[in-house]
N, C-alpha and C positions, 0 to 999 in steps of 0.2 A: 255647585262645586264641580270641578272638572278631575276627571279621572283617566289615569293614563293608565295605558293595558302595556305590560311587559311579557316582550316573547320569552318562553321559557329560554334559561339559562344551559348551554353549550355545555353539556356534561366532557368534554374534552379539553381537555387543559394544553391549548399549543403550547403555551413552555414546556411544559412537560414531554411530549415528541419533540421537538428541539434541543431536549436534555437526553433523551434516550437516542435521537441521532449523533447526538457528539458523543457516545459512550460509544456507539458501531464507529465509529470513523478514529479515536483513540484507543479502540482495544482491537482495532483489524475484524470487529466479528462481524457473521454477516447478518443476520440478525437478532432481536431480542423481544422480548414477550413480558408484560408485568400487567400484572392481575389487583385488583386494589376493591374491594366491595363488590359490588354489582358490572365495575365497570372493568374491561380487560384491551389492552391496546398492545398492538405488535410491531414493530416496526421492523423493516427489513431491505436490505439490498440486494436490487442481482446481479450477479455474479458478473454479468458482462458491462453495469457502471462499474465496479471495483476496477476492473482490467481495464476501463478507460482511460482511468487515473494513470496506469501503467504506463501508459503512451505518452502522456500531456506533459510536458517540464513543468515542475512544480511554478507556482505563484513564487517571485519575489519583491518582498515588500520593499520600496524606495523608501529609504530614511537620511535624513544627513550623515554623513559618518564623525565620529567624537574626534577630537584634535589628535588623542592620541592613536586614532587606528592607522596610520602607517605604519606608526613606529613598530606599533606588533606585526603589523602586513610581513615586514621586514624579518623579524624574527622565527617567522613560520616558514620551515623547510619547503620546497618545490614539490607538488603532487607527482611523481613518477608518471613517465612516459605510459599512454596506451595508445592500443594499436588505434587506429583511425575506422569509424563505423558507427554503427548503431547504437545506443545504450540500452540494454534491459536492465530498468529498475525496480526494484522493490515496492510493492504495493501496498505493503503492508509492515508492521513489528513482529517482528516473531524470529526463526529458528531457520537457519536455509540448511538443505537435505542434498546432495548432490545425486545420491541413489533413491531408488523407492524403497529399498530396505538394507539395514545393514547387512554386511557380505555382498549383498547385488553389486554388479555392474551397473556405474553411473549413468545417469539419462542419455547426455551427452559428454565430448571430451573435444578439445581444442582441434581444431582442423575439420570438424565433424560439417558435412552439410545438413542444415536445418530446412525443416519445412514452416511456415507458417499456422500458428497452435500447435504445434508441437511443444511436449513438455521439456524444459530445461531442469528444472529445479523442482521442489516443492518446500515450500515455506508454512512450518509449524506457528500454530495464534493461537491460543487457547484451547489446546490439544483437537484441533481441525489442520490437517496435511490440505495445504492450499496450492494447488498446480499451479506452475510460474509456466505461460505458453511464451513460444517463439512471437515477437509481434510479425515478422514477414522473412520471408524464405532466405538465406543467405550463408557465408560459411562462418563458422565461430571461428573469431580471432582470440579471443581472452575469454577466460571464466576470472573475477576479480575475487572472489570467495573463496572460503574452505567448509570442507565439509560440516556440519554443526556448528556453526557460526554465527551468531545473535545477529542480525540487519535492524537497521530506521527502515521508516519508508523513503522512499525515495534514492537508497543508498543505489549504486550502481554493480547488478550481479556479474553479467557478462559484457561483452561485445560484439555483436554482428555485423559481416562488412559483406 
């Protein structure tokens, strides 16, 4: 009779990390911790992947478009002119702050020269104030935000030219 030897069983359930990294990348956090018996797994991002994201045009999916999507194309107002330059977008969901506290004077303010990592914004996620940096030195043409103002990711806060 032949007998077959089985290596012990991968106490680590990859769906499981795979489920707790799409919870960081849906809830902006940056990392998370969960405890279960014996076993405890962490997962976590740094800080400078998140701010990568910041820089990369998001992915867009190619799909066919439905017979009717001109007709809406059509019905949907023109996006307002912006100045011409860089985009700083949103890395995250959450709360854009234009000062570091109320009453203060704002980080920055339209005509202002930027340095590169320098703070623009701070953007509230799950009561953590997340620093929006400058991606590269230049003068701010538009801030597209208001003060306390819910953001997507991705959404577009300022503009540097």
């Amino acid at each position: 009779m032949a007998t077959t030897s089985k290596a012990p069983a991968d106490p680590i359930d990859s769906r499981l990390v795979r489920k707790l990294a799409d919870i960081l990348t849906e809830t902006g956090l940056s990392e998370i911790e969960v405890e279960h018996g014996g076993l405890k797994i962490r997962v976590a991002k740094q800080l400078g992947q998140a701010q990568a994201v910041h820089y990369a045009p998001a992915p867009v999916a190619a799909a066919p478009a439905p017979a009717a999507a001109p007709a809406a194309a059509a019905a949907v107002p023109a996006a307002p002119a912006r100045a011409a330059g860089d985009e700083v977008k949103s890395p995250m969901v959450g709360t854009v702050y234009l000062q570091p506290n109320p009453g203060s004077p704002a980080f920055v303010k339209v005509g202002d020269t930027v340095e590169a990592g320098q703070t623009l914004f701070i953007i509230e996620a799950m009561k953590t104030m997340n620093p929006i940096p400058a991606p590269r030195a230049g003068k701010l043409l538009e801030i597209l935000v208001e003060d306390a103002q819910p953001v997507e990711f991705g959404e577009p806060l300022a503009i540097i030219g």
